[in-house]
N, C-alpha and C positions, 0 to 999 in steps of 0.2 A: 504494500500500500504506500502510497504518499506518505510526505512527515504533514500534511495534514493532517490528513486521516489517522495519520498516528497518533497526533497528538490530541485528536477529539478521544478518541479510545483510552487513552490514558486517564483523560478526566472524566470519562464517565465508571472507571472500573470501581472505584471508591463508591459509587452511589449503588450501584451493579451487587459488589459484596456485602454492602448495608444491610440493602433490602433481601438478600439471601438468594440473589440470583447466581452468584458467583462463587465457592470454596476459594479460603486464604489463597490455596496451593495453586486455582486455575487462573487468581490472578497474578499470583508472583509468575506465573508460568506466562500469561500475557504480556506482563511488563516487559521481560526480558526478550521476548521474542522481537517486541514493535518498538523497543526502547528510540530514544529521538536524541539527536544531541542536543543538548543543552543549549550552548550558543551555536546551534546552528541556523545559519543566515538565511532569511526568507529575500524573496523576489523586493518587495522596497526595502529590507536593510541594504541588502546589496546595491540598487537603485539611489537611494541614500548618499550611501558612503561615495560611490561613483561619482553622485552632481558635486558632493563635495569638495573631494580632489580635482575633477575636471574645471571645477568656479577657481577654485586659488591655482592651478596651474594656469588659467587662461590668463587671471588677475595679474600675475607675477612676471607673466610675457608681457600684457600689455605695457606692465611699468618699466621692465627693463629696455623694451623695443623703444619705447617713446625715447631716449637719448642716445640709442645705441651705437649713431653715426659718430658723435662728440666722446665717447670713451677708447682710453688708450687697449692696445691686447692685452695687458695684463687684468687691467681691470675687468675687460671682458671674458677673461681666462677666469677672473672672480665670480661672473654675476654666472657663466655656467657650471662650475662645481658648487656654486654655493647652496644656492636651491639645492641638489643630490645632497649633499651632506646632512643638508636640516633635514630634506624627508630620512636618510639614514639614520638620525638622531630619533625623530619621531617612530622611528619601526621598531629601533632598538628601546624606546620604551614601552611601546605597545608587547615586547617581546617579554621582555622582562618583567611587566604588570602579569603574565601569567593572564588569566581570566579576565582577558579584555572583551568590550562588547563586540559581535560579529562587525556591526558599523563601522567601528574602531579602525577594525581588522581591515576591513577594506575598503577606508578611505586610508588609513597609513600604504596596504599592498597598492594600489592605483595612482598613489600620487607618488610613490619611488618609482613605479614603471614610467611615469608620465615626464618625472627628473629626470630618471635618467635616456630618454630619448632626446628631451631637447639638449642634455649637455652635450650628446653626441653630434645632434646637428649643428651645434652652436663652436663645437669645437672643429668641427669641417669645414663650418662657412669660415672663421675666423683663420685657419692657416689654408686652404682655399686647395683643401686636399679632394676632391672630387669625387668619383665613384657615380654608381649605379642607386638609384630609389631604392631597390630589392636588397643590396648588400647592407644597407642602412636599417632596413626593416629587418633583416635576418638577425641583426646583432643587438636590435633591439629586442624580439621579443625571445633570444636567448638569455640574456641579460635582465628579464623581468622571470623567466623561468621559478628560479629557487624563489623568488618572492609566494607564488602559488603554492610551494610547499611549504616553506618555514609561517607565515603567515596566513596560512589555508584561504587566501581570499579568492574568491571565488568570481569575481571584476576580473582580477589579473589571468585567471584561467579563459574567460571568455576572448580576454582579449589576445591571448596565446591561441588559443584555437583558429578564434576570425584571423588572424597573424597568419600562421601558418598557412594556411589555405588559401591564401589573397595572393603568397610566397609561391607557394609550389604551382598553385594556375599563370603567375605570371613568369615560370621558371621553365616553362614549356619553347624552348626555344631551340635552334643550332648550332651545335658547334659549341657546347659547354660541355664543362667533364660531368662525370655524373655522379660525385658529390656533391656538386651546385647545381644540382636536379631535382626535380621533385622523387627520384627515385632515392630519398632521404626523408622521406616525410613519414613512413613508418617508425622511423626511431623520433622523430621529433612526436610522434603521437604518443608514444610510447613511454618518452617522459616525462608524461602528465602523471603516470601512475602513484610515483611515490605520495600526491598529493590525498591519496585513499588508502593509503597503504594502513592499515588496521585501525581505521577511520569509517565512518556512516559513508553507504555508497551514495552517488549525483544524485540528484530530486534528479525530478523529470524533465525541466529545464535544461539542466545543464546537459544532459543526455543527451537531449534533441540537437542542442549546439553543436555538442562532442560528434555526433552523429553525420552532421551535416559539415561539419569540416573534415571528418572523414573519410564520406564521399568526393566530395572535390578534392583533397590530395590524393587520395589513391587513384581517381579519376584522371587526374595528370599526370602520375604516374605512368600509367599504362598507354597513353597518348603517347608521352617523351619515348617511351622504350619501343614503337612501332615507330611512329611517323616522324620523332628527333625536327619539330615544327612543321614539316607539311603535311601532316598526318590529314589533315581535311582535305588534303589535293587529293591524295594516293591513295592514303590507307583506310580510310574510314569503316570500312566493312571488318576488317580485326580491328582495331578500336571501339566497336561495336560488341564484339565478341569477348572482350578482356573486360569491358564495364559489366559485359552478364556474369563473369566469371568472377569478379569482383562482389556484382550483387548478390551472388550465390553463398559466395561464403559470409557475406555478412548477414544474410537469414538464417544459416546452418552456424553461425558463431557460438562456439560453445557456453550454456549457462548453465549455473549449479538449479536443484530443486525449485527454489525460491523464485530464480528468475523465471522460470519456465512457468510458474503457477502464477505471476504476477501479467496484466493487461498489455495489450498491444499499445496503448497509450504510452507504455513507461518501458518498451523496448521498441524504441526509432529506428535500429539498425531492420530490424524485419520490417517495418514497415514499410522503410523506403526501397530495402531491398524487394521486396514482394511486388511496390508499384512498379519498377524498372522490368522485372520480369517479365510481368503481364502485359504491359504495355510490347515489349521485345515479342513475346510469344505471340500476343494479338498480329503484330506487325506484320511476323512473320511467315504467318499463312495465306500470306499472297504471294504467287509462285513470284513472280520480278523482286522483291523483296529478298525470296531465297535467294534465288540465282546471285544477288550483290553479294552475299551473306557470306557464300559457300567461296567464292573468293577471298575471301579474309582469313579461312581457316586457315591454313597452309603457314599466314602468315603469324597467326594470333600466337599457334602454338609452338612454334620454333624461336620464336621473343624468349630472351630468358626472365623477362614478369611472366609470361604465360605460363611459362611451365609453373613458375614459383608458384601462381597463382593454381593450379590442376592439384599441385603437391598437398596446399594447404586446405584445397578443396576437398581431397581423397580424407585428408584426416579428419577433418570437420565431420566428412559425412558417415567416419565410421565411428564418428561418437555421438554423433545425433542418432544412429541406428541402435546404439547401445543403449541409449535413453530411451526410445522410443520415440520418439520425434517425427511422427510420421507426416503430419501434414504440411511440416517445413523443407523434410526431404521430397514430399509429393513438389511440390513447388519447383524448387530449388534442380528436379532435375528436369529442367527445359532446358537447362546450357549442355545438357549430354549430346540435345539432337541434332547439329549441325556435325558433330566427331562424328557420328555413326551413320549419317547421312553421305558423308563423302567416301563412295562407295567407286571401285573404280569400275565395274558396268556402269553405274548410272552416270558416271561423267565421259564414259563415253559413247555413251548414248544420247548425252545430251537432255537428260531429265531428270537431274541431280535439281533442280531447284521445284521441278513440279513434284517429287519425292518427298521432297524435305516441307514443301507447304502442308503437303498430306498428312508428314506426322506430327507436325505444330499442331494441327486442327484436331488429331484424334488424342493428343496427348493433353491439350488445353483440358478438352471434353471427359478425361478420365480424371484428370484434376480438382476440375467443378465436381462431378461425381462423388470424388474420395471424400473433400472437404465436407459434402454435405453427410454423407455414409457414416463418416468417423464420429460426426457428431451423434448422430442417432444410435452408431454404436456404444457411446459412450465415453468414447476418448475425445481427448481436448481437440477442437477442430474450428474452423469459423465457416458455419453452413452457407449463411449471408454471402460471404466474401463469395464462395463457391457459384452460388446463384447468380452475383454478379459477372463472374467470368462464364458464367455459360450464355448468359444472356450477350454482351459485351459478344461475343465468340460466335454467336448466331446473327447480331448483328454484322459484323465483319463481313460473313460469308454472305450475307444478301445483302448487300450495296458490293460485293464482286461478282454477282452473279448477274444472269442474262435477264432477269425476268421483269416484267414490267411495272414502271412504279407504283400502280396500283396497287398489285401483288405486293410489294416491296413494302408497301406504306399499311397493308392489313398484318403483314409478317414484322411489322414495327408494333404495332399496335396491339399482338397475340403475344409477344414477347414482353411488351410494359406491362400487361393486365396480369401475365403468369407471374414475375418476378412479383409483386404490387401483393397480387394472391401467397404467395411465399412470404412473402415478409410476414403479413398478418398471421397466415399460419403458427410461425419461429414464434412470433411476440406471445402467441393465445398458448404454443407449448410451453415456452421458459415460464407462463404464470401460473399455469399449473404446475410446475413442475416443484413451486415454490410456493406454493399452497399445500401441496401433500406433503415437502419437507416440514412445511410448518406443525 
């Protein structure tokens, strides 16, 4: 659950035990399980502490800026280490107070990150040392890094995230080594971690952040390592193929118990991974869409991201199988069917791409199937979601089809009224189902 919801739970468990709804035992057994951290920062602390630092950083440019043509370099060598030092001074007591308020916390983490970026540009403009916007931004939100862990703010992590991925999309270019690529932005995600390290995992906020900067560096990533900047000319069709491969394993990402029992709300990575999918699977049951498709293979998987990528995919899927996880592997394996599509009869027969539309459409179709199946068998599934890809899927196929838009527009309109009738269905089961639990 949420630390909302955590934290309503906690205060009604006292009222709960009172009245004799609850044994000592079920609720010390409650407490521990939903426990909330104390000072931990809700959406306006953070908000908060944010306008804070960003007010007096903007305040303390405008005052310095205003004379800055009439000051000597040394002085100006003053007014940019001086601000870093006071917010260093202000962290180191925030650090030292122990139990400081989350506000505190990040408005001291946001305004050391905020120092020290302009001392860096302040000291470039003044010895008139030059450089690239992106090396500037890289060393900045290296440089703000340990602030997200020593000071758990949670400002500075967002702004390490957005950092990073604004980094690696603009690091898409030719002719850089590839250290200064985006195919370094796994370890830069990576060392986010220590900031949770036997600490309360993200609310759901920062998730979706985490998530979404995610996607965009490893997104570029897989770009850099196909198309090394023209990848939009050339390569596009593996670059297609590495983003599904990509979206694959962040659906199939391994979670302990907990995760797995907790809402699709509060796990982004499936979410987004699952839209990319469908949208990819929908796509690609129009035979000319194959036919691009099936051109990219060749190249997707001979990239050394690709294979990395297949590697980590193989693993992922044999611990999702081990949990049971089946309707993230049902999902998740639409990026099997372009490998086993490329078949060498059908490419030389020349209907390798009418091949491959065909098993897009019947593998969509057992998809919708399983998801609604699983539910009614019992197991964790989203039946909905399922209804909507088969609907979604039957639409596809009649606006490619020959038949007249009359036809078209009754097979539109048979499809709205069934999904429409399903939903209602889902809603009249799930309340009963929670009336007889009652």
């Amino acid at each position: 659950m949420s630390a909302s919801r955590n934290r309503w739970l906690l205060e009604q468990l006292p009222l709960w035990e009172g009245e004799g709804l609850l044994t000592a035992e079920a609720a010390r057994t409650l407490r521990a399980r939903h426990a909330v951290e104390a000072a931990g920062p809700g959406l306006g602390q953070i908000m908060m502490g944010a306008l804070g630092a960003l007010l007096l950083g903007s305040g303390l440019i405008a005052v310095i800026g205003h004379n800055w043509d009439e000051f000597s370099r040394p002085v100006r060598l003053l007014f940019a280490f001086l601000p870093l030092l006071l917010a260093q001074l202000f962290s180191w007591r925030v650090l030292r107070h122990g139990a400081a308020a989350a506000w505190v916390r990040e408005t001291a983490g946001l305004l050391q990150a905020l120092t020290a970026g302009a001392c860096i540009a302040l000291v470039s403009q003044i010895y008139n040392l030059g450089g690239e916007w992106t090396d500037f931004l890289f060393w900045w939100f290296m440089l703000s890094l340990p602030l997200a862990w020593v000071l758990m703010a949670d400002s500075v992590v967002v702004f390490y995230a957005a950092a990073t991925a604004v980094w690696a999309l603009s690091r898409n270019e030719t002719g850089i080594p590839w250290h200064d690529s985006p195919l370094i932005y796994p370890l830069l995600l990576l060392a986010l971690l220590p900031r949770w390290w036997r600490r309360p995992a993200p609310s759901g906020l920062m998730r979706w952040i985490l998530a979404l900067s995610a996607v965009t560096g490893l997104c570029s990533a897989a770009a850099f390592t196909v198309g090394h900047g023209g990848v939009f000319r050339s390569s596009f069709s593996a670059v297609v193929l590495l983003w599904s491969f990509t979206a694959a394993c962040l659906v199939l990402l391994p979670l302990n118990a907990r995760g797995i029992a907790e809402s699709a709300a509060r796990k982004p990575q499936v979410v987004l991974g699952c839209l990319w999918l469908f949208g990819y699977g929908v796509g690609a049951t129009f035979p000319s869409a194959c036919r691009e498709l099936l051109k990219g293979v060749e190249k997707a998987v001979a990239a050394p991201w690709g294979q990395g990528l297949l590697a980590v995919l193989a693993v992922f899927t044999v611990l999702a199988l081990i949990q049971r996880r089946w309707a993230v592997l049902a999902i998740a394996s639409v990026v099997a069917l372009p490998l086993l599509a490329r078949l060498p009869r059908a490419e030389a027969e020349g209907t390798g791409g009418t091949l491959l539309s065909g098993l897009f459409t019947a593998h969509l179709a057992v998809i919708g199937l399983t998801l609604i199946l699983l539910d009614f068998a019992g197991k964790r599934a989203a039946p909905r979601l399922g209804a909507a890809l088969l609907s979604v899927l039957v639409l596809a196929r009649m606006a490619d089809s020959h038949f007249s838009l009359l036809a078209k527009g009754l097979a539109f309109m048979g499809v709205g009224a069934a999904f429409l009738a399903f939903n209602f269905f889902m809603s009249r089961r799930a309340r009963r189902q929670r009336e007889g639990a009652a």
